[in-house]
C-alpha positions as CSV (number, residue, x, y, z in Angstrom):
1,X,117.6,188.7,126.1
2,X,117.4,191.2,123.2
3,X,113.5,192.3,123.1
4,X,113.8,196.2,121.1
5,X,110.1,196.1,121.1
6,X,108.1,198.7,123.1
7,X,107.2,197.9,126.5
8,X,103.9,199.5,127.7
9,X,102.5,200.4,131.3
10,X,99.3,200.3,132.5
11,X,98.0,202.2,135.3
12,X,96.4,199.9,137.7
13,X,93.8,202.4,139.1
14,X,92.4,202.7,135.6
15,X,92.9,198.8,134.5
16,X,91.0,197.3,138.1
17,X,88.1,196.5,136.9
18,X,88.7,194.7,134.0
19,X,91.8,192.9,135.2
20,X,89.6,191.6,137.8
21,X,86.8,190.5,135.4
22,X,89.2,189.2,133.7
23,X,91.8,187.5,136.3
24,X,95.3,188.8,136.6
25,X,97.9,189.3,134.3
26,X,100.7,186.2,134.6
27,X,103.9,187.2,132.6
28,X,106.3,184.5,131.8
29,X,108.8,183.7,128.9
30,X,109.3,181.6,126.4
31,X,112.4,179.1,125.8
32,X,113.7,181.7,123.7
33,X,113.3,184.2,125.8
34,X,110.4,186.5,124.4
35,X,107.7,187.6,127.2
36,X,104.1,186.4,127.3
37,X,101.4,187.9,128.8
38,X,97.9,186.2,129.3
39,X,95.2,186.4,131.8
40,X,94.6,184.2,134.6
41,X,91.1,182.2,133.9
42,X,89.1,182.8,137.2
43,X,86.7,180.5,137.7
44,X,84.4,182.1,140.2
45,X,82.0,179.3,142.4
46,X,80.3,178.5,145.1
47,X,82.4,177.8,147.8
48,X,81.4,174.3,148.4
49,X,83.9,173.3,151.7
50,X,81.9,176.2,153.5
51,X,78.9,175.1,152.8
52,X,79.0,171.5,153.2
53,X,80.8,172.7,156.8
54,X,77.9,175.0,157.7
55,X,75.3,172.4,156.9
56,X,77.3,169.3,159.0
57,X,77.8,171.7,162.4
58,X,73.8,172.7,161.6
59,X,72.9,169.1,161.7
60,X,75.4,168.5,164.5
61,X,74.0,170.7,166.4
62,X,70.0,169.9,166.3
63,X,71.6,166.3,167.3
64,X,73.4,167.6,170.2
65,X,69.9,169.5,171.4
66,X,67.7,167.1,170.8
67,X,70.0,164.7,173.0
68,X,70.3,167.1,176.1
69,X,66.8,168.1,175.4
70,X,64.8,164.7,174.6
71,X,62.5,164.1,171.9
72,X,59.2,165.4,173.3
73,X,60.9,168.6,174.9
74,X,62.3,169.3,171.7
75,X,59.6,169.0,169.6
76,X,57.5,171.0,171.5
77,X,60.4,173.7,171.5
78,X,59.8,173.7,167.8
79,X,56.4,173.8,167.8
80,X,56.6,177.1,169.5
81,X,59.1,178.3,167.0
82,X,57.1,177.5,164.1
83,X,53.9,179.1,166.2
84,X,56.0,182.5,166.2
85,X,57.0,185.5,163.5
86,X,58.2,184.5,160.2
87,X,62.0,184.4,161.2
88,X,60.4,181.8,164.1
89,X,59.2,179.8,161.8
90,X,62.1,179.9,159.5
91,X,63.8,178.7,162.7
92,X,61.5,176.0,163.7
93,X,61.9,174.8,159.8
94,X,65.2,174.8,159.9
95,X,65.4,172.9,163.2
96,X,63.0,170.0,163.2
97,X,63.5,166.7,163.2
98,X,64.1,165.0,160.1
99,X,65.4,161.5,159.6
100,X,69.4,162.7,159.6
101,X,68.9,164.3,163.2
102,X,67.2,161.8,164.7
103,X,70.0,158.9,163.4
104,X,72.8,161.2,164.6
105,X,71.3,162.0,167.7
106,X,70.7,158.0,168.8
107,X,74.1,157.6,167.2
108,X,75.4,160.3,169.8
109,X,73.2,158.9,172.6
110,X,74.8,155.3,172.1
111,X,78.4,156.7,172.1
112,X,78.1,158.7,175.2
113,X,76.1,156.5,177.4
């Protein structure tokens, strides 16, 4: 390899923030052996896995209760809920009965009896 060109260092501490706006730096060479150096696109998201798992162990979850609770003892656990504070309510929103639960939880009834 015969690069004469000047090499320059960066000092990390004074590059972070825009190396991570920008993504990392990936060095590589070429066939004939000169160096590249280009960032690494980040694409920043939502982290859908996480989600999508969050929201099937919630639903899982108002299933299971509203098996080992029955329908009308379960209801009337959210009523109470949604009769409370705001984070109640937000709770007994969040945990009613809506046509997913109640197919899951028959579906969970008819597997384990």
């Amino acid at each position: 390899m015969n690069y004469t060109g000047p090499i320059h260092h960066t000092n990390p501490r004074n590059d972070a923030p825009r190396s991570v706006a920008m993504g990392r730096p990936i060095e590589s060479f070429n066939l004939d052996g000169s160096l590249i150096v280009r960032r690494q696109n980040r694409r920043r998201s939502l982290p859908w896995h996480g989600v999508t798992l969050i929201l099937v162990t919630l639903l899982l979850f108002k299933a299971a209760m509203h098996v080992s609770l029955g329908p009308a003892s379960y209801e009337a656990r959210v009523v109470e809920l949604r009769s409370g504070n705001a984070i109640q309510q937000v709770g007994g929103w969040l945990l009613s009965a809506e046509p997913a639960t109640l197919w899951l939880s028959s579906t969970i009834k008819s597997v384990v009896r």
